[in-house]
VEXMAR-731221 format. One line per 8 residues: number of its first residue (from 1); their letters; for each residue x, y, z of N, C-alpha, C. Coordinates in nm, 3 decimals, decimal comma, padded with zeros to 5 digits, m for minus. Example, Ala and Ser with C-alpha at 12.3 -4.5 7.8 and 13.67 -1.06 7.14 Angstrom:
! residues 2
1 = as = 01,319:m00,569:00,780:01,230:m00,450:00,780:01,320:m00,330:00,780; 01,285:m00,225:00,708:01,367:m00,106:00,714:01,290:00,003:00,787
***
This chain:
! residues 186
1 = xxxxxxxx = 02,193:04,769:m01,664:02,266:04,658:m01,609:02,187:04,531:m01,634; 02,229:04,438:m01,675:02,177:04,332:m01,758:02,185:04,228:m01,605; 02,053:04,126:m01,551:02,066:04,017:m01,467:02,125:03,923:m01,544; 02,121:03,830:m01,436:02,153:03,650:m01,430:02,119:03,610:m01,545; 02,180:03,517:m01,663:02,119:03,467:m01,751:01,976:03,382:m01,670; 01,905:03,375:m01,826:01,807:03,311:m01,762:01,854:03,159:m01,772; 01,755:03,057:m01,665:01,767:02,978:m01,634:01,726:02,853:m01,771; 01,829:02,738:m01,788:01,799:02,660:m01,840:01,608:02,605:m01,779
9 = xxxxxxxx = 01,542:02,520:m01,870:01,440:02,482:m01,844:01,432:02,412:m01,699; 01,523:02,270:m01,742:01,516:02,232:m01,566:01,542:02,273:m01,468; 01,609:02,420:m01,460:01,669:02,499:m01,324:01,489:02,562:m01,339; 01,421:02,608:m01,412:01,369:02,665:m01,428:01,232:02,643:m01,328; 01,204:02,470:m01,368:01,110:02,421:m01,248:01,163:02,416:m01,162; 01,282:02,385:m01,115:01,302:02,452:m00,963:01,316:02,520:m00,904; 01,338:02,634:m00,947:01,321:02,725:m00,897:01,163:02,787:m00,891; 01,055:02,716:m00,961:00,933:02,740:m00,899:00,912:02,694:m00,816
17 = xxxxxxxx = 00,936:02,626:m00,769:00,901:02,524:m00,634:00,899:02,612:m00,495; 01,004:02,713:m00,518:01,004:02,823:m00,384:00,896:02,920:m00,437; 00,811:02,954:m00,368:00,670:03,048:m00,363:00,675:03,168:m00,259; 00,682:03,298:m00,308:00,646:03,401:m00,188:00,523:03,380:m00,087; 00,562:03,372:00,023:00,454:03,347:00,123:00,296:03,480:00,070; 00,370:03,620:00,097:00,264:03,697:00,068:00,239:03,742:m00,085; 00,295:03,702:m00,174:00,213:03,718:m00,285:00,217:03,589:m00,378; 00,269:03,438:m00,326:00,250:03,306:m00,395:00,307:03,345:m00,549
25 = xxxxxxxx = 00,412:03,404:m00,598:00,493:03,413:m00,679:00,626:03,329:m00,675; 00,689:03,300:m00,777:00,765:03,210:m00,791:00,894:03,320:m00,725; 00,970:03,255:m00,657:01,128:03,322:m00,599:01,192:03,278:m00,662; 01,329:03,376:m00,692:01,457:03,298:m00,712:01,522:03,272:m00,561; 01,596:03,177:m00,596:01,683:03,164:m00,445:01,762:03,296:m00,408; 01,742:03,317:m00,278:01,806:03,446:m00,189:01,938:03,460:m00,196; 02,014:03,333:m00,226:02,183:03,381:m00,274:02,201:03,421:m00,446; 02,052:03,418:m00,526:02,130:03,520:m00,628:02,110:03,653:m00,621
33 = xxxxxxxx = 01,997:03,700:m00,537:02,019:03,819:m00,549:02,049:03,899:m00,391; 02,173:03,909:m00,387:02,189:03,911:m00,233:02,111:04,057:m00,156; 02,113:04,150:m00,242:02,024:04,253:m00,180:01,895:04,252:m00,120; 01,836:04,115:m00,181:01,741:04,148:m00,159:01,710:04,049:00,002; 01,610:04,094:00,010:01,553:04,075:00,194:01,516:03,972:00,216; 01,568:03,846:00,293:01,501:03,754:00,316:01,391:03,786:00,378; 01,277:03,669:00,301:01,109:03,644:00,294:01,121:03,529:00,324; 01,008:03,446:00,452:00,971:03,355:00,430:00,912:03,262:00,289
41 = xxxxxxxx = 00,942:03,140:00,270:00,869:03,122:00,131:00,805:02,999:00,128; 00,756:02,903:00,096:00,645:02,811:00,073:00,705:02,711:00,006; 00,747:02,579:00,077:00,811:02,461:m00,075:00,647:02,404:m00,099; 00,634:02,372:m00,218:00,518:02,317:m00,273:00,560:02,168:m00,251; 00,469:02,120:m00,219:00,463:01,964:m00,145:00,567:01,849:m00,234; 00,583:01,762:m00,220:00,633:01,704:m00,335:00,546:01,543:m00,397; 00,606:01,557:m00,505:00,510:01,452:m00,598:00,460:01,356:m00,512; 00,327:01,337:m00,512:00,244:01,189:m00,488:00,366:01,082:m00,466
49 = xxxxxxxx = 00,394:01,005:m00,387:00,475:00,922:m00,355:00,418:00,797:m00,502; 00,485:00,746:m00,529:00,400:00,619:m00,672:00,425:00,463:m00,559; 00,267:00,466:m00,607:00,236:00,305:m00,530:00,340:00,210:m00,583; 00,363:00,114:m00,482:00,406:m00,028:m00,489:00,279:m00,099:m00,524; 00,266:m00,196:m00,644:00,168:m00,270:m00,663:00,214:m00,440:m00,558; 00,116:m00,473:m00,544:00,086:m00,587:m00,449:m00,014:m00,676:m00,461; m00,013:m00,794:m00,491:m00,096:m00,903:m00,509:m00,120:m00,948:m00,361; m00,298:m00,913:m00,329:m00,306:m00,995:m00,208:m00,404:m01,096:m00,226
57 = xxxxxxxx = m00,402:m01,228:m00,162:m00,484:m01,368:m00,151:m00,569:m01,366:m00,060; m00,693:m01,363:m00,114:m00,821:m01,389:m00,006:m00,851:m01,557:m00,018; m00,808:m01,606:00,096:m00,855:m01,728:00,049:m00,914:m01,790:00,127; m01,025:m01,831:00,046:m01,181:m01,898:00,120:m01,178:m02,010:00,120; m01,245:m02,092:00,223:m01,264:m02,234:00,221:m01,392:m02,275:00,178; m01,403:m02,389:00,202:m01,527:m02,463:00,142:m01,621:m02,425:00,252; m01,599:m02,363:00,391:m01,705:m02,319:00,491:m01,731:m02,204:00,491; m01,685:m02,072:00,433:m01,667:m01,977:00,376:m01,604:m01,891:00,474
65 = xxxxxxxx = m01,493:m01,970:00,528:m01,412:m01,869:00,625:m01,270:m01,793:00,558; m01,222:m01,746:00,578:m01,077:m01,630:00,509:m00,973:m01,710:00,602; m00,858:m01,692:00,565:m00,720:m01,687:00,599:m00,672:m01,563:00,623; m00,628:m01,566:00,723:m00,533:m01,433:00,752:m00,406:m01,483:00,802; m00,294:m01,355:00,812:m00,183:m01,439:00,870:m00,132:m01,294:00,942; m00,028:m01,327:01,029:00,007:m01,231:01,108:00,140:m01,177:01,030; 00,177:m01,112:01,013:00,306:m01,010:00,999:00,469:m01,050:01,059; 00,522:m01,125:01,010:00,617:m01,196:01,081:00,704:m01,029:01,131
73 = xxxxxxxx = 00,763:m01,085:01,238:00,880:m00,997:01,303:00,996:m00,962:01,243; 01,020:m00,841:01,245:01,115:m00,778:01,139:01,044:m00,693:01,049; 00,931:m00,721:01,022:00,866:m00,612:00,895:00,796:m00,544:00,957; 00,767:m00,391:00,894:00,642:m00,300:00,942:00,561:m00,364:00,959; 00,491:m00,366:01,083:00,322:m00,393:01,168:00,382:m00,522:01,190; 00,479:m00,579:01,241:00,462:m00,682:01,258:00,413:m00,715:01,365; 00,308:m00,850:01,346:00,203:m00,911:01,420:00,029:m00,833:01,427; 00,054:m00,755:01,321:m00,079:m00,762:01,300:m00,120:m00,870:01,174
81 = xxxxxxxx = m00,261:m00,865:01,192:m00,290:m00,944:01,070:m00,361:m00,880:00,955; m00,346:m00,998:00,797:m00,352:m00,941:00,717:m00,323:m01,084:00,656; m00,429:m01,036:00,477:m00,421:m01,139:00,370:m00,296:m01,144:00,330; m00,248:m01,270:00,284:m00,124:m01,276:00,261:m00,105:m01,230:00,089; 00,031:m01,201:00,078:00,060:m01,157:m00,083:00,185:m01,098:m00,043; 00,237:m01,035:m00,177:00,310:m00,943:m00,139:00,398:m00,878:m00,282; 00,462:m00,786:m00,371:00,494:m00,703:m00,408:00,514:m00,796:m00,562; 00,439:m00,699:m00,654:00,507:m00,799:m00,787:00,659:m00,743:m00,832
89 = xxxxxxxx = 00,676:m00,825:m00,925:00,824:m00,779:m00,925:00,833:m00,784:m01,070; 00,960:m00,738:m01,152:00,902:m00,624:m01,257:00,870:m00,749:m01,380; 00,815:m00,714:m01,439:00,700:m00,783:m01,558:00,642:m00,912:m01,506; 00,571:m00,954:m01,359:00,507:m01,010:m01,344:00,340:m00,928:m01,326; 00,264:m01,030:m01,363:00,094:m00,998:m01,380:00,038:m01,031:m01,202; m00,050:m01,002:m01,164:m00,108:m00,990:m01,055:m00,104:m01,171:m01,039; m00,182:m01,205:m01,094:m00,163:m01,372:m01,084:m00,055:m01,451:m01,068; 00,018:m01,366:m01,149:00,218:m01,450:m01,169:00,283:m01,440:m00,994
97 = xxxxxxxx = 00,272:m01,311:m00,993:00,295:m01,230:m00,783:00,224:m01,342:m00,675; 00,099:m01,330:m00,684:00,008:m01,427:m00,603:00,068:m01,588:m00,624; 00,083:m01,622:m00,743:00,163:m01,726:m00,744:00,242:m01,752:m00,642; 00,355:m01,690:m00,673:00,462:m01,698:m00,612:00,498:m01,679:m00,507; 00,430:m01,588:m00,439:00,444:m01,539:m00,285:00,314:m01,607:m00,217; 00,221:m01,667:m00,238:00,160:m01,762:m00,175:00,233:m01,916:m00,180; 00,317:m01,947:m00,235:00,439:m02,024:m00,251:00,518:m02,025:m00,140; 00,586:m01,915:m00,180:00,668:m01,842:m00,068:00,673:m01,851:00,077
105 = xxxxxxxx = 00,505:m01,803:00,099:00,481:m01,772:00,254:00,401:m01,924:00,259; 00,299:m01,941:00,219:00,238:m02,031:00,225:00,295:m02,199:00,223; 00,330:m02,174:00,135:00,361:m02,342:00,026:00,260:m02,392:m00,030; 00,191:m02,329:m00,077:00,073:m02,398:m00,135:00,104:m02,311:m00,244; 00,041:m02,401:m00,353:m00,002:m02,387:m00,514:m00,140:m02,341:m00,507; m00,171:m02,240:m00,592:m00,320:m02,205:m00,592:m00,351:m02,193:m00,734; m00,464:m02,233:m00,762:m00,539:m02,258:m00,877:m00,586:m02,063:m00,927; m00,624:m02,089:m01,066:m00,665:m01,955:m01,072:m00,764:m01,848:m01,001
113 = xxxxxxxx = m00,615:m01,749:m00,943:m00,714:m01,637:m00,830:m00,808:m01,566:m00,925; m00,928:m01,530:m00,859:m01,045:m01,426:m00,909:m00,977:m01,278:m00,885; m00,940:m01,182:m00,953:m00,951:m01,050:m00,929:m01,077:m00,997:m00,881; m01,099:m00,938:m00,770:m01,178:m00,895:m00,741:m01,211:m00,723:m00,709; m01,105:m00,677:m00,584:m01,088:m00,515:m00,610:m00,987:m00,496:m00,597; m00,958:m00,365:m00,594:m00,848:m00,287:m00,620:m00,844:m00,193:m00,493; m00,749:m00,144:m00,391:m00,761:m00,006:m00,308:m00,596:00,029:m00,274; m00,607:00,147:m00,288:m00,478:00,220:m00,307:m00,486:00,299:m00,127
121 = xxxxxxxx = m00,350:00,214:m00,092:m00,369:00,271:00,095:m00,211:00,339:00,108; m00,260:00,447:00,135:m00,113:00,535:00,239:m00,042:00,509:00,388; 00,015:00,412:00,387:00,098:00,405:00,506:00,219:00,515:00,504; 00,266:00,528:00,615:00,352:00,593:00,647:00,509:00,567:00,588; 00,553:00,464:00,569:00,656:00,415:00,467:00,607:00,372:00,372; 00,495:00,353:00,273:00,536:00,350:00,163:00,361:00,349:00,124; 00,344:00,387:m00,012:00,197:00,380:m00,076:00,179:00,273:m00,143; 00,098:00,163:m00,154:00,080:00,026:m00,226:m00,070:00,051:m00,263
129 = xxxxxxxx = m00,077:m00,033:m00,438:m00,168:m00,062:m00,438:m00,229:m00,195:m00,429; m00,319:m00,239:m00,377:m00,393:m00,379:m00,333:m00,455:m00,448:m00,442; m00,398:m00,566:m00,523:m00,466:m00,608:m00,547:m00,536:m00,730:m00,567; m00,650:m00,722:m00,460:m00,696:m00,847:m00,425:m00,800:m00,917:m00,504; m00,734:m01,051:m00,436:m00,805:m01,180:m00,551:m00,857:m01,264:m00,451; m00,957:m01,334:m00,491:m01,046:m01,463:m00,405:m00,951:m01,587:m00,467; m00,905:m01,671:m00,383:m00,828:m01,812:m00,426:m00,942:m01,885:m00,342; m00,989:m01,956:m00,429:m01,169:m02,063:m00,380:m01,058:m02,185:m00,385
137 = xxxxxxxx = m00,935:m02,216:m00,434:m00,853:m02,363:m00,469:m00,691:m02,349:m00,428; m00,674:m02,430:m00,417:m00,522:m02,441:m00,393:m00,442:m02,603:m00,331; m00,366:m02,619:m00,368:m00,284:m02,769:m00,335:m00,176:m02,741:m00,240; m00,152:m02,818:m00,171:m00,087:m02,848:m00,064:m00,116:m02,811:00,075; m00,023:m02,824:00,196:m00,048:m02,804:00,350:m00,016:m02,616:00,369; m00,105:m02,594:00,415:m00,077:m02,457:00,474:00,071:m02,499:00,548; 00,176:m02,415:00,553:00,295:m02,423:00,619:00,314:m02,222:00,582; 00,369:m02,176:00,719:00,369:m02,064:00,772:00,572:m02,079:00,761
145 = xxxxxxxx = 00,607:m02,046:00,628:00,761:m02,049:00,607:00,819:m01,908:00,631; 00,801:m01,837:00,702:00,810:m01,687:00,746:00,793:m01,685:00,878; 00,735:m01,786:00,979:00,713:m01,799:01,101:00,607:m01,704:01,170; 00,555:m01,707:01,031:00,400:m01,590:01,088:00,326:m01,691:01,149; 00,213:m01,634:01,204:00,048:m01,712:01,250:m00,061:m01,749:01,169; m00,126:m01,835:01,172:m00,287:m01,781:01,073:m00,358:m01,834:01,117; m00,438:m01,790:01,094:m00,636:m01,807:01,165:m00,714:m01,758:01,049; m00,774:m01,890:01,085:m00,932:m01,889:00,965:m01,063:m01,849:01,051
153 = xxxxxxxx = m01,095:m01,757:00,995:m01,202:m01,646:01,030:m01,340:m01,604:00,962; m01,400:m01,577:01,049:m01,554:m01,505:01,030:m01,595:m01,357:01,060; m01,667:m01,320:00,979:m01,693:m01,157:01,080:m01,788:m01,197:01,211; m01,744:m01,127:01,280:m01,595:m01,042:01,310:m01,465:m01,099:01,347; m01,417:m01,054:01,328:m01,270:m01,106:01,324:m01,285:m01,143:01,511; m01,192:m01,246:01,527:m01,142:m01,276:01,645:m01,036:m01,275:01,701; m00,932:m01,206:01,609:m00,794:m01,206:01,561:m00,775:m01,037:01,609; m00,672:m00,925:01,641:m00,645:m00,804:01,625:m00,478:m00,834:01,653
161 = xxxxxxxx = m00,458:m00,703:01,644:m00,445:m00,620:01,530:m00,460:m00,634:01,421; m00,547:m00,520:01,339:m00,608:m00,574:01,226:m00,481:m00,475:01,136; m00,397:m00,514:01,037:m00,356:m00,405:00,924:m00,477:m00,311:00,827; m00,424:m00,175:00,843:m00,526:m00,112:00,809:m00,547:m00,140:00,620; m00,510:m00,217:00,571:m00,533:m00,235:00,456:m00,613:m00,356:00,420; m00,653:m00,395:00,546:m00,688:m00,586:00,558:m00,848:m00,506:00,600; m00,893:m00,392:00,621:m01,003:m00,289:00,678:m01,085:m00,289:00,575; m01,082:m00,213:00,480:m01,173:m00,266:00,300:m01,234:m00,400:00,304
169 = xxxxxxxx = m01,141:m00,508:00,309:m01,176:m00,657:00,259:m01,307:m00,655:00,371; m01,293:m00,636:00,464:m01,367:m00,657:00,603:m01,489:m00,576:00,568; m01,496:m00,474:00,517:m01,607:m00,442:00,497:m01,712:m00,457:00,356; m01,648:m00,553:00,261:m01,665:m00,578:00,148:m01,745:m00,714:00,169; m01,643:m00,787:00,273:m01,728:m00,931:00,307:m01,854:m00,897:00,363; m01,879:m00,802:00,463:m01,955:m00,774:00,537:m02,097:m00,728:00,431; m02,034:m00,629:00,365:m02,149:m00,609:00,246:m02,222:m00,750:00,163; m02,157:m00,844:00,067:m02,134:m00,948:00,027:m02,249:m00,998:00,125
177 = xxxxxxxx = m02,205:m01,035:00,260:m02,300:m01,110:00,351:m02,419:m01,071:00,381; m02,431:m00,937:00,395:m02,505:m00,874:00,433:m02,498:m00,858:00,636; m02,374:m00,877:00,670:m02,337:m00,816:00,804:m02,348:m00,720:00,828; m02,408:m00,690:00,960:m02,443:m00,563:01,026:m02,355:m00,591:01,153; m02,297:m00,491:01,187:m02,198:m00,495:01,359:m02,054:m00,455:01,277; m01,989:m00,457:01,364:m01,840:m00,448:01,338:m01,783:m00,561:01,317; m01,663:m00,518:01,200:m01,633:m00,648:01,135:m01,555:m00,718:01,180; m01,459:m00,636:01,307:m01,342:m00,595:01,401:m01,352:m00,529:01,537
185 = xx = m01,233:m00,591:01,576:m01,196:m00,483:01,733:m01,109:m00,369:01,695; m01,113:m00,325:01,753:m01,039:m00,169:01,742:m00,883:m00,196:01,763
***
């Protein structure tokens, strides 16, 4: 008695995806072969979520304090704080993003940002990668067009809620300075 044809290729990876609990073998699904005994079985996790890339602005003054801004209302974490930036959009360069969304939120024009690092953070809605730049220049009035907050700061911050992605920078300055203590409140 001849089975099921076999499976085209793409049925083929999916159907690996179901795993026998006690011997981690690939299953077919339990409605083709109805005799047989339901087994608990194992879904194998699914793909790495793919980062959102993100241009964020560290921007220093001539006293060497940072800008932060708070999280306007309506978005995840709102009212914590955090460097401003936010998502490039498709065939813009990290600089082109920072442009524009320090525009955006800000209103200020900024002269060429420094790339500095890179950190790839897992929030709970979505994976972004960071990538932050030092802006030492920029033209015009700080204006908060999102109705966020901002405070210019020192370690340690005097500001909380801190966004846990705004946590790196904090300890990067701290290195940089050579700060010892916490960079933050909890």
């Amino acid at each position: 008695m001849s089975g099921p044809p076999e499976p085209a290729r793409a049925d083929a990876a999916l159907l690996r995806r179901a795993v026998d609990v006690a011997s981690q073998e690939p299953r077919r699904p339990v409605d083709v072969e109805p005799q047989e005994p339901r087994r608990p079985v194992d879904v194998e996790p699914q793909e790495p979520r793919r980062p959102v890339d993100v241009a964020v602005g560290v921007l220093i003054d001539r006293d060497g304090r940072f800008l932060l801004t708070s999280r306007p209302v309506g978005k995840v974490y709102a009212g914590y704080w955090e460097f401003p930036g936010g998502k490039l959009e498709p065939g813009e360069t990290v600089a082109q993003a920072l442009r524009r969304e320090l525009h955006e939120e800000l209103g200020i024009a900024i002269a060429a940002p420094e790339p500095w690092k890179i950190e790839l953070m897992d929030y709970e809605h979505a994976r972004v990668r960071l990538h932050f730049c030092k802006v030492f220049s920029w033209q015009g009035q700080l204006q908060m067009r999102e109705g966020q907050a901002m405070a210019w700061q020192r370690l340690p911050l005097q500001v909380r809620p801190v966004l846990p992605g705004t946590i790196p920078v904090l300890r990067w300055f701290a290195a940089e300075q050579g700060f010892a203590g916490p960079t933050h409140q909890g």
